[in-house]
C-alpha positions, 0 to 999 in steps of 0.5 A: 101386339094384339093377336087372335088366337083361334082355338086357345082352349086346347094343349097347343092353343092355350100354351101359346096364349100363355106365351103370348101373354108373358111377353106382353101382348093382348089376346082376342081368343075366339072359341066356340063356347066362351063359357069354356074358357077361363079369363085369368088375364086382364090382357084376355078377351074370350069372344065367341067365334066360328072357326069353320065360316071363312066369312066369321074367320075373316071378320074376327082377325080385322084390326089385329096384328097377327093371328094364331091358328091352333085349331085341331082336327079330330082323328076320326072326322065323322063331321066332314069338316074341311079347312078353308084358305082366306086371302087377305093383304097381308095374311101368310101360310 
């Protein structure tokens, strides 16, 4: 399969990217900051994506067989960021 993974940099993330790697499939990890990112897999692509513009988000997972979302949320959120819901064929909650 080919899957996105949008916040692989962190615990959750990055454990199932690697879970997703073992079995086999192809990994588009869209972070903020690519040049945070590790690429020890031939079958993981780090691309630099904007998890908080609906418009980057729905851009990105164009073309992909499945998406992960395995962002977090800062306890204390000083930047009032807010999580917005996109409708496409196919995407489920």
């Amino acid at each position: 399969m080919k899957l996105i993974v949008v916040g692989p940099i962190g615990r959750i993330g990055r454990h199932l990217a690697d879970q997703a790697l073992l079995q086999g499939d192809q990994i588009i990890a869209s972070v903020r900051n690519p040049k945070e990112s590790d690429q020890p897999d031939e079958d993981l692509r780090v691309v630099n994506g904007n998890a908080m513009g609906p418009g980057s988000v729905k851009s990105a997972i164009q073309g992909h067989d499945g998406v992960i979302l395995a962002l977090g949320m800062p306890i204390v959120n000083t930047d009032k960021l807010r999580a917005h819901a996109l409708d496409l064929p196919g995407l489920f909650y």
